[in-house]
N, C-alpha and C positions, 0 to 999 in steps of 0.2 A: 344520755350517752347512747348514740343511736349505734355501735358497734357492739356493743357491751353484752355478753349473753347474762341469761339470771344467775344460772349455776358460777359462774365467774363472780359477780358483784357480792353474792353469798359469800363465796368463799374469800373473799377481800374482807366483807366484813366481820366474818366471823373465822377466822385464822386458821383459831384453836379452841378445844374445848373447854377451857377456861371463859371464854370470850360469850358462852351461849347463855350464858346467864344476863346478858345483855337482850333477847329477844325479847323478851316483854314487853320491855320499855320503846323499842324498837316499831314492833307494832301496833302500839299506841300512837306513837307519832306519827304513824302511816296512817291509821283509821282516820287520826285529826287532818287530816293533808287532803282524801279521800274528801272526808265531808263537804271542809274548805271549798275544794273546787268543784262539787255537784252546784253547793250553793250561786258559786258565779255561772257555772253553765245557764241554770236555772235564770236569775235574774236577766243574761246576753238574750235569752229566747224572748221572754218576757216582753223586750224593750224593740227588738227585732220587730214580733209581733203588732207593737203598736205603731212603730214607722212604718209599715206598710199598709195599714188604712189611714194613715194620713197622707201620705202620697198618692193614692187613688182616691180620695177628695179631692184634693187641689188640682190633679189633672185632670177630672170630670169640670170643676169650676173655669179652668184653662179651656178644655175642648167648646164652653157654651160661650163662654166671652170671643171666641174666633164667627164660632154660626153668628151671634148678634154682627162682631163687623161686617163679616162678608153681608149678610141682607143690609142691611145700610150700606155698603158700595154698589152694590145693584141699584137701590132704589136710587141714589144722587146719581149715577150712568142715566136711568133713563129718563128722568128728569131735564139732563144734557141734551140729550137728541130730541127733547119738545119742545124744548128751547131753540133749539138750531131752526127747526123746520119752520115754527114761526117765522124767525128773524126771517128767512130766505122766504117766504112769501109774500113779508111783508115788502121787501130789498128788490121784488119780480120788478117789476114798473120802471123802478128809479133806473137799472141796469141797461133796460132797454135804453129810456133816454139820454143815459147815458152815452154808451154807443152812435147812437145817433148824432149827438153833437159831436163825436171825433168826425164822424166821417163830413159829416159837413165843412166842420173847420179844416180837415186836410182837402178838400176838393177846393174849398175855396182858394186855399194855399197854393195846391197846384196851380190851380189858373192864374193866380198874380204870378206866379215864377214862370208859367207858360209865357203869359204878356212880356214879361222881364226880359228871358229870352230870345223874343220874338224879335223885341225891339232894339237888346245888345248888339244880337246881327246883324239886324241891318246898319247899324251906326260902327261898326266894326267891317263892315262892308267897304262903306263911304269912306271911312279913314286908312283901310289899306288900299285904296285906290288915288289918295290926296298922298299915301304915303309920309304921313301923321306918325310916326314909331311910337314915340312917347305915348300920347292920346291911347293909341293900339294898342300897347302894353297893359296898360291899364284894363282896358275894354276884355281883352284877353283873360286875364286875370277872375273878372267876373261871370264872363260867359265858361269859364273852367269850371267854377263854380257851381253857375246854374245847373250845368249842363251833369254835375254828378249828383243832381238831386232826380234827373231824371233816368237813372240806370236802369231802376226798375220800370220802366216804358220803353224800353228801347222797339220794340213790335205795332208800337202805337205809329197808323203811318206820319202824321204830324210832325212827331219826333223823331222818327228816320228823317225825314225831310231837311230839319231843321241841325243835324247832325252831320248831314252830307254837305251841305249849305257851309257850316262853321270850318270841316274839312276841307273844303276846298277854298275859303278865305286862308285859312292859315295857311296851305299850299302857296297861294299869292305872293302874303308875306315872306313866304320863304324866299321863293323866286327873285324879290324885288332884295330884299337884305341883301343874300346874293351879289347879286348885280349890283348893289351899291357897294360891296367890300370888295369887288372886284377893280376900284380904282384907288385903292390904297394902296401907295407906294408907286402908284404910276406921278407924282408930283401933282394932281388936282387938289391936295391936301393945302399946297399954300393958294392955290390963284381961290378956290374956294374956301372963306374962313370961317364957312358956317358946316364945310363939311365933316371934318372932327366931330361936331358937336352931334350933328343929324346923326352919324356913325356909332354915336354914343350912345344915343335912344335906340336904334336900331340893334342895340348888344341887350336891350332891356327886353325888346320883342323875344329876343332869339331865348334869352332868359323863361321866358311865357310860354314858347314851342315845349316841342319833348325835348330832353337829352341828348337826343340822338344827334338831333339838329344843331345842335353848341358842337359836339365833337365833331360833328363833317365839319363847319364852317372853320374849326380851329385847326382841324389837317388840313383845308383845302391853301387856309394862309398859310401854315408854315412850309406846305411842299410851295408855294408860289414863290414864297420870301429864299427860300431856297436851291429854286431852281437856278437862279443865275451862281449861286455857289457851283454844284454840279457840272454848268457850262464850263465857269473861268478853269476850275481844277480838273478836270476831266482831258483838258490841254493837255499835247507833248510838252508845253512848255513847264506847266506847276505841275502836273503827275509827275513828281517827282520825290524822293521819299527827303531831299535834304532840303524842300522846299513846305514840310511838314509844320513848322510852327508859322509860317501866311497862313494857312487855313485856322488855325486857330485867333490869330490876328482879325481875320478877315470878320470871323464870327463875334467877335468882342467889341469890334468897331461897329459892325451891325447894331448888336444890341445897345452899344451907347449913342449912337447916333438919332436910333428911333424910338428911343425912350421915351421920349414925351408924346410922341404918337401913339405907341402904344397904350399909355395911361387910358385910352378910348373903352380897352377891354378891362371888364371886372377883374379884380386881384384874385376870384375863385377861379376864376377859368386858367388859371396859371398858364399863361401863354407864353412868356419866355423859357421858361420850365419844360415847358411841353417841346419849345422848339430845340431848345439843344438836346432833347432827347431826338430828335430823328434828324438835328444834326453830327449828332455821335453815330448814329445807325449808320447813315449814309457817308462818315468820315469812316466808319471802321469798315464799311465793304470795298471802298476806294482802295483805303490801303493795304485789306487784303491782296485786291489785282497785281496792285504795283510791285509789293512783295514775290509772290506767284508769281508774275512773268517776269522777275528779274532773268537773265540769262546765265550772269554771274553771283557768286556769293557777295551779301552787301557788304560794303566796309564797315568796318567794327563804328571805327568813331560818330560815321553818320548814323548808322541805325540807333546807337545807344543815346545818342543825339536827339533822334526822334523821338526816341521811346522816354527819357528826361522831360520831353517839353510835352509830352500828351499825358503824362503821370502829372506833371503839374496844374494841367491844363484842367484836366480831371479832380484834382485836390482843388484849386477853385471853383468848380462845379457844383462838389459836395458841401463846399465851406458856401456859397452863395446861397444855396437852393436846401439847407440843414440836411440833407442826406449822410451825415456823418463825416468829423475828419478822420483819418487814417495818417496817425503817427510814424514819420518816416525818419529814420537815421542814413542821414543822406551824406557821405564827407567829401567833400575835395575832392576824393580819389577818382569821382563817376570823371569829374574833366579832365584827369589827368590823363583816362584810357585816349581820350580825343583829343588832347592836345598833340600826339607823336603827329597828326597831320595837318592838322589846323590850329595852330598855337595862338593865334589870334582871336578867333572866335569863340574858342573855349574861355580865354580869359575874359570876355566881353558875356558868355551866359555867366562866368565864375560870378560877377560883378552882380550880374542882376540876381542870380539866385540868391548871395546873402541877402539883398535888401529886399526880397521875397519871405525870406526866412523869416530876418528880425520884426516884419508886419506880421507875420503868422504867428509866433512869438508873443507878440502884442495883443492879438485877437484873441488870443488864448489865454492870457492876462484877463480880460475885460471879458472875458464868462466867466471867469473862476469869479469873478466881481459882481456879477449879475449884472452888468450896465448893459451888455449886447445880448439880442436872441439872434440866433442862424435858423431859426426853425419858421419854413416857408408851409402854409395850411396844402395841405394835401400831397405835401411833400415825403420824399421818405426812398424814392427811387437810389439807386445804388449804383453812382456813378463809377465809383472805384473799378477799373478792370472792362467799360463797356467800349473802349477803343484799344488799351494796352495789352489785353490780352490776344490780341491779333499778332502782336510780337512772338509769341511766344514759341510757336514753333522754328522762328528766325533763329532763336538766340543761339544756337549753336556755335557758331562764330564767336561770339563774345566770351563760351565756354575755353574754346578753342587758344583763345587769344588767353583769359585766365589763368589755365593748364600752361600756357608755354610761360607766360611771366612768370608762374609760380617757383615751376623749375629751371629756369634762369637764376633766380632770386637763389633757388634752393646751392645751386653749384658754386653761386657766388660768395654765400654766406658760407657752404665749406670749406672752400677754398680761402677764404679771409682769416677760419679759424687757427688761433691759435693754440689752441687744446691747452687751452691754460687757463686757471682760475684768478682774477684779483683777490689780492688778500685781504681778509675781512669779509669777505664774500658769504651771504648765512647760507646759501641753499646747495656751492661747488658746482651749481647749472652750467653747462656752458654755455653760453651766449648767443649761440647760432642755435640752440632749439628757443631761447626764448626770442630772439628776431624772428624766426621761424612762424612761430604761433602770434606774433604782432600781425606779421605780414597778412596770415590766412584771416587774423580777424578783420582785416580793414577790407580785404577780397569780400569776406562775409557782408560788411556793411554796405559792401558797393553794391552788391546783387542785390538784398534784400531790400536795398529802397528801390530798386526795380523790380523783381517779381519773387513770390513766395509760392511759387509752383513749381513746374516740372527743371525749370532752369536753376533751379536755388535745390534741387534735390541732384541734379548733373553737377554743379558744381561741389559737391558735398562729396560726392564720388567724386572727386576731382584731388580735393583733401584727404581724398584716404588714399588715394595714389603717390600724392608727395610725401605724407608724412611714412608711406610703406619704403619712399625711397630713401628718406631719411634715417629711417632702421637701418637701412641697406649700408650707405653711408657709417653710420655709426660703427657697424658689423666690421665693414670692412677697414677699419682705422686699426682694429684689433692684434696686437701682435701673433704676426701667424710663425708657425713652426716648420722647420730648415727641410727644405724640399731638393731636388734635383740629385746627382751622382757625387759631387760632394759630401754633402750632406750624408748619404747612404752610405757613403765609403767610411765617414768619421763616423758614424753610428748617431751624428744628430738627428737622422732624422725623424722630421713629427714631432721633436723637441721645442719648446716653448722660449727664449731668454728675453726677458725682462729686465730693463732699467728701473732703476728708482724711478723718474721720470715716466716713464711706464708704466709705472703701476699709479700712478697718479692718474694719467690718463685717465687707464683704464676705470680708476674710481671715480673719476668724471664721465664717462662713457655711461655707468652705473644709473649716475643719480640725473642725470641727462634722459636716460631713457625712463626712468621713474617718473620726473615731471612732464615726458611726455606722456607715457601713459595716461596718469591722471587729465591730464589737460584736454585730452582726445577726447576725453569723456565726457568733458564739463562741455566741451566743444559740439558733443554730440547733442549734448543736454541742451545747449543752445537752441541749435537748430531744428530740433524739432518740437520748440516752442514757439518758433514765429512760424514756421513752414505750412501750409495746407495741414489741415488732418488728413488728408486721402495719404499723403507721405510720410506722414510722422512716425506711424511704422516702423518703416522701411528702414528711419536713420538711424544705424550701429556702428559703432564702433570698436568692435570686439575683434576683426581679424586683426584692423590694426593695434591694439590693445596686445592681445598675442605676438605679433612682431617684436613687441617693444619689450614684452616680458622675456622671449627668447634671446634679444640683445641681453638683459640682464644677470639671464643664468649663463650665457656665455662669457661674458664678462667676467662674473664670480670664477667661472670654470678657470678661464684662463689666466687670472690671478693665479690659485692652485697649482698650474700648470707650470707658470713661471717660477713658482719657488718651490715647485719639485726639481725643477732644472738648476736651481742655486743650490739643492743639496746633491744635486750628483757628485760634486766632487769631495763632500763631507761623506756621503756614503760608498765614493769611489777610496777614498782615507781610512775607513772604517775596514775595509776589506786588507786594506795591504799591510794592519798594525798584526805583526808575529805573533798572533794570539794562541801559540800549539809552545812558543819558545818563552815566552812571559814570566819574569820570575818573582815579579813582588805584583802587591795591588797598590793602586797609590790614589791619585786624585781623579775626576775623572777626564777621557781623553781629550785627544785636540779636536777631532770630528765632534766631539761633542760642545765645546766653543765656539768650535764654526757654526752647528746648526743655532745656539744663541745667538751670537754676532746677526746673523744673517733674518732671524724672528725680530730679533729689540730692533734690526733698523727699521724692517718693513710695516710693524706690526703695529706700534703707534701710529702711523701715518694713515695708514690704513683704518685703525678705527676712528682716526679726527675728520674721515672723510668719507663714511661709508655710514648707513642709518641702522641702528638697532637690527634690523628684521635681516638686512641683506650684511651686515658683518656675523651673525650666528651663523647665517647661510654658508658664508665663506670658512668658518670654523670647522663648520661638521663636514664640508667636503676636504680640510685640510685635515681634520683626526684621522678620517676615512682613507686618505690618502697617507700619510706617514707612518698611521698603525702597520699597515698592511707592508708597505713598501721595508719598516724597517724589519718588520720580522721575514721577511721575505730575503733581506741582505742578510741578514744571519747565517745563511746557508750559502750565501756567495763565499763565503770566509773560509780560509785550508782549515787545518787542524785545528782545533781550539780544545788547548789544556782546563786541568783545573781551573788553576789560578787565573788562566785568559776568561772562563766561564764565567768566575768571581766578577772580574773585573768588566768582564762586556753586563753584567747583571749590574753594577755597581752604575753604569753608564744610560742604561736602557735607566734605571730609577731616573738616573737628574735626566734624561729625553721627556721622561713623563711628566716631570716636576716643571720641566720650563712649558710644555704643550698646555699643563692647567695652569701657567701663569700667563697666559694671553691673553685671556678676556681682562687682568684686571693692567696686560701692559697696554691693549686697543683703549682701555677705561670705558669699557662698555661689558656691565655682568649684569645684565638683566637675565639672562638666559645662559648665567657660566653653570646653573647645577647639570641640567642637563648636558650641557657641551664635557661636565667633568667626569659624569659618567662614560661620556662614550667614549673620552681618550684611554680613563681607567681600562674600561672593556677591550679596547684595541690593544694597548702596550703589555698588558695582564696576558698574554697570547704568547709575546715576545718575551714576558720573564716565565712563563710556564716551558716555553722552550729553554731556555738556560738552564732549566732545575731538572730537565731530563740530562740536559748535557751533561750536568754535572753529578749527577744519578749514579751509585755503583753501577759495573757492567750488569751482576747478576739479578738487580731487580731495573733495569734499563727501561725492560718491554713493559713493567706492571706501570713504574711511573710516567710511561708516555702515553700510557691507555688512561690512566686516572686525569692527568692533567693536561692532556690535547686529544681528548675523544674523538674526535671528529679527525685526527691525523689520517694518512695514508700512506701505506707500506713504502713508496720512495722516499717520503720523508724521514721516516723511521729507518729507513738504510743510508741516508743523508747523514741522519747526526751519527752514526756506527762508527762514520766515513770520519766526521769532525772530533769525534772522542779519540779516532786515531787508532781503532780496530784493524787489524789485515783482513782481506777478505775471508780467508778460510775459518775466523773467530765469528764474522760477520754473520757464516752462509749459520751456524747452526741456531744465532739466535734470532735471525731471520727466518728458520723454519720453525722454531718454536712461535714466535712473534704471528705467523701466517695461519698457526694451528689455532693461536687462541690461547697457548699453555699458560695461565699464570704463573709458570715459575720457571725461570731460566737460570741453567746452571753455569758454573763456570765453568770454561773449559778443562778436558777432560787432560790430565797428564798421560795419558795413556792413552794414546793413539791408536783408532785400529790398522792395520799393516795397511802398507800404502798412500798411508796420509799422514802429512810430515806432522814434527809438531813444533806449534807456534807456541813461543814463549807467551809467558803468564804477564798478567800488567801487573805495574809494581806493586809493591806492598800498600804502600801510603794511598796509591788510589783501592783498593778492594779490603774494607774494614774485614777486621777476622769474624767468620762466625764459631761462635763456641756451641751452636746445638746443631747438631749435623743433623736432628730430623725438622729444622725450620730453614736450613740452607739451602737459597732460591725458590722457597715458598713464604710467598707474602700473603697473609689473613687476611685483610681488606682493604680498601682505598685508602681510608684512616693510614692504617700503616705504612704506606706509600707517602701520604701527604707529610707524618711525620718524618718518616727519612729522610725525604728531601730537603724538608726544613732543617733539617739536624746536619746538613751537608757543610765541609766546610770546616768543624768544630775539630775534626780527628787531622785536617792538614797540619804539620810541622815544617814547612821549606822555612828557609830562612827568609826569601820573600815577603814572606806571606806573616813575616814576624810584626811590621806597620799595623798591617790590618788589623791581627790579632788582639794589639795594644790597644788600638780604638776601642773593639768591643768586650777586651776581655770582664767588664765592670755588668756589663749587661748577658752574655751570654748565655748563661742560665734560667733568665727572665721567660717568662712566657711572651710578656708584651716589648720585648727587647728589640731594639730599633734590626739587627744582625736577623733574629727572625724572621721580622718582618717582611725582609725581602725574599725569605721563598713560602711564606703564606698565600695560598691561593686565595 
């Protein structure tokens, strides 16, 4: 117990003194304990002691068994290096001789490959002076050879000699090959029928030269084979850009014509290959010129004409030569731009294009097969764009020409519309936005099989200009509201009136501008997946996306607008019912059937035709809208009695009850909890006004503070007005009301002089109080809330005897439906 003091453990064990008659025994057992453990100390040392001279024996017998290795590793090392040194004295001798016979066997070697050389030249001499190619080639071949075994000689003058020598033989042969291709294609090919063949060894020589010497002689042919290209088209007569597919003719005849002549040249040297590359050079610089010095803008048909047959031209190229085909959605439509002026000839390329097509088609077939390779050895150049992109600063015109067809297309397809949907119809689109987005996409295809650069990014900005106009369009189909001095004088003006019809529209207008939205988008998506990456960027579609959204919320709007204007004359009704003269309560009014009539027609139609997200939309600006507006007529209204209070309370209830049954009259409640709250919220405004109305005078001020907080003093001299107070009752509880006083008294019978006096309100409206020290002092808002609610119960007209009857079973109830209605 390492905390434990003695004095402690003592007195634990010996308590009391009863308990000490226990030491005895006590310390016997300790002396035995004592002993115990000296004995093991004793024996621990003991044993300790002996472990440590045996561990310093064993590691004395360890330290000498290490001395014995180490001298036995010493003495086997130098044992090693007397070994060595023998061996190497013995090995002196041999090494030398060694050596010796290298150098002999390599001098011998040299000198036969010197002789070898000596005598290649000259016989390599002889045969490029017999002009032998074949022979020569060969000869060549080996004097390369020889001739790199002697690199390390090159200071030996023998071997300069014989270097300058081999130099200037192959110079010869250069000269003389030369000279001999220099009659190919002048017609010596047929009168001499050995000259093909000579021509043919002579490609073996040039094989044997450097590199260098194959590329000159292969530009020197194709600028020759092409210079009379340059002459014929360089003419006023074919510099001509509608004279564009002869030069490509011209070049295809070429190559089939001298195809068997050319077989002369190795299939490495790619010399057809080679030459339509710098007949594309020299075709794309031409038609730069012609372009540039036009004086006029070109016509559309011709240039897109040109630019058709040099994409193709080019797609053969790539497909001949495997430089890759490039997948083109090419339609109908490129010839339909060219036919406005030449309807003959477009139909005559229409012809050859398909059966261009369905070979391409075919060839595309038979690699997916494995049967055909396109892939030419050293091939790989990129024909796509090395003449057609010279177009491309032209194409403006073709923009131009696009942009006008598009909005021709656009006015014609509004003007055709019917603003009507067929029935059955799943989406209510209407027709001219999906003609609309057909049309742009066939534009799209037209371009894109011509170029996916700066011209397919113009006309894309071309598409955000129609479909801006077609917003435009859409906006203004919108039922607009009564303008000019008419209008002003009947108070319509800025007023909205809507047809049934109308509103159909409009909910076509809706979902019209929704699918264009989306569509612009997928449109945008398109295109800047085929487009350049340098542009792809750049392609959005977000102001027109905005456009289309503002059609939408305008739409919505004006919906709203329209059927605040069909309840003007329910709420123009509302105002003129004698609500100050009113003597029973009954069902509720007729403004209050008109505004159902006028909901159950519109309201179904409207949700068969409008999408979840955008008929909620329409909801919360219609609560937003009729909350406000009716509690706002409220105060249009003369006097309103008791029983008119009852009863316009009775009416605002079934206004509320039909507003939360419309999501389930549209049959669309995905989103009616929310929409039921905010109509509650809104109409709860317009029955909290009632319940002031109908409020004794004396506690007026406490329950319009409790239950319209947020009021303002003209409105609180508003209802003073509607309860049918004189002004002189008005002004004092007006200045109580101004002070703040919770508690307003009733007017004073006692006048002070000068100030007449107004009669008291009747009995039946101002309950008795029987504690004059709580009359016109109300305790808290509770108290307020109850009164109000308690309103009602003390009227006896004879009127008001129906109402009574309804609720006499319940009005006691706390949850009693008569309650209910002035429960805040």
């Amino acid at each position: 117990m390492d905390k434990m003091s003695t004095l402690e453990y003592i007195n634990q064990m010996f308590p009391t003194e009863a308990s000490l008659s226990g030491v005895e025994p006590l310390m016997q057992k300790i002396q035995s304990e004592i002993r115990r453990v000296d004995a093991g100390i004793l024996a621990a040392v003991r044993q300790q002691s002996n472990s440590g001279t045996k561990a310093k024996e064993d590691l004395a017998a360890a330290t000498h068994a290490v001395e014995e290795l180490t001298y036995k590793i010493r003495e086997i090392k130098t044992k090693a290096e007397q070994s060595e040194m023998m061996v190497q004295e013995i090995c002196r001798d041999i090494k030398k001789l060694d050596f010796a016979k290298k150098h002999i066997t390599t001098t011998i070697t040299a000198l036969h490959r010197l002789t070898m050389l000596v005598s290649a030249v000259e016989q390599l001499q002889i045969m490029a002076s017999k002009r032998q190619y074949k022979e020569a080639a060969a000869q060549l071949e080996a004097v390369n050879q020889l001739c790199s075994h002697f690199e390390a000689y090159r200071d030996i003058p023998k071997i300069t000699e014989l270097r300058e020598k081999f130099k200037s033989i192959k110079q010869i042969l250069k000269s003389h090959v030369f000279s001999d291709f220099s009659s190919l294609g002048t017609g010596k090919e047929s009168e001499e029928t050995n000259l093909l063949q000579h021509l043919s060894d002579a490609c073996l020589v040039v094989d044997a030269l450097e590199p260098s010497v194959r590329e000159e002689l292969v530009n020197n042919f194709c600028s020759r084979e092409l210079t009379s290209y340059e002459q014929i088209f360089e003419g006023a007569e074919l510099a001509k850009l509608d004279k564009t597919e002869r030069r490509y003719a011209w070049i295809k005849r070429r190559m089939r014509t001298n195809e068997e002549i050319w077989k002369i040249f190795p299939t490495s040297w790619l010399v057809p290959y080679r030459l339509c590359i710098q007949f594309c050079k020299k075709t794309r610089k031409q038609l730069e010129g012609i372009l540039d010095n036009m004086k006029e803008k070109p016509d559309v048909a011709t240039l897109l004409m040109a630019l058709q047959r040099t994409l193709e031209f080019e797609d053969e190229l790539a497909e001949k030569f495997g430089g890759g085909t490039q997948s083109r959605e090419i339609g109908n439509e490129i010839e339909e731009i060219g036919r406005q002026n030449n309807s003959q000839s477009a139909s005559d390329i229409r012809k050859k294009y398909e059966k261009k097509l369905a070979a391409h088609q075919g060839s595309e077939n038979e690699e997916k097969d494995g049967n055909k390779d396109l892939s030419a050895p050293g091939a790989g150049f990129n024909f796509h764009g090395i003449i057609s992109s010279c177009f491309e600063p032209h194409l403006i015109v073709y923009i131009e020409l696009e942009e006008k067809t598009l909005m021709e297309n656009l006015e014609k397809l509004v003007q055709e519309e019917t603003w009507d949907v067929e029935e059955g119809s799943q989406n209510n689109v209407l027709s001219s936005s999906m003609q609309l987005f057909l049309i742009i996409k066939r534009s799209l295809k037209r371009c894109s099989a011509l170029t996916k650069s700066q011209t397919l990014y113009n006309l894309f900005k071309v598409f955000q200009r129609v479909l801006k106009a077609y917003a435009t369009k859409l906006f203004g189909r919108l039922p607009k509201g009564g303008t000019g001095i008419v209008a002003a004088a009947t108070g319509m003006d800025g007023q909205i009136k809507t047809s049934d019809r109308d509103e159909r529209v409009i909910c076509y207008i809706v979902n019209s501008a929704e699918y264009c939205h989306k569509t612009s988008g997928e449109l945008a998506e398109s295109v800047s997946k085929i487009i350049h990456s340098q542009f792809a960027d750049r392609v959005d579609m977000s102001e027109v996306q905005d456009e289309f959204s503002a059609v939408i919320t305008k739409s919505l709007v004006t919906l709203v607008h329209g059927l605040e204007t069909k309840f003007d004359a329910e709420m123009a009704a509302m105002t003129r019912v004698p609500w100050g003269t009113l003597e029973s309560v009954g069902d509720q009014s007729g403004y209050v059937n008109g505004i159902n009539m006028i909901l159950s027609s519109s309201i179904p139609v409207l949700g068969s035709l409008l999408s979840p997200i955008y008929f909620q939309f329409f909801l919360d600006k219609l609560a937003s809208s009729v909350g406000p507006r009716f509690y706002m007529n409220i105060f249009k209204c003369k006097q309103i009695s008791e029983t008119g209070a009852q009863q316009m309370l009775l009416d605002t209830q079934a206004v509320k009850t039909i507003l939360l049954e419309i999501p389930s009259l549209g049959r669309q409640t995905s989103g009616a909890a929310g929409y039921s709250k905010f109509v509650s919220r809104e109409m709860s405004k317009a029955e909290a006004l009632l319940k002031v109305i109908l409020s004794p005078v004396d506690s007026v001020a406490d329950t319009y503070r409790a239950l319209l907080p947020e009021g303002t003093p003209m409105e609180f001299q508003r209802i003073l007005e509607l309860k049918g107070l004189k002004k002189s009752d008005q002004q004092s509880i007006l200045d109580d009301f101004n002070k703040g006083s919770p508690a307003i008294s009733q007017p004073s019978s006692a006048a002070p002089v000068g100030q007449s006096m107004a009669p008291a309100p009747p009995a039946s409206t101002v309950p008795a109080i029987s504690n004059p020290a709580s009359a016109g002092f109300i305790a808290s808002r509770e108290d307020v809330l109850t009164r109000a609610a308690a309103l009602g119960r003390g009227a006896a007209t004879t009127g008001f005897k129906r109402f009574l009857a309804l609720t006499e079973a319940a009005k006691d109830r706390k949850d009693g439906p008569f309650r209910k209605l002035f429960n805040a």
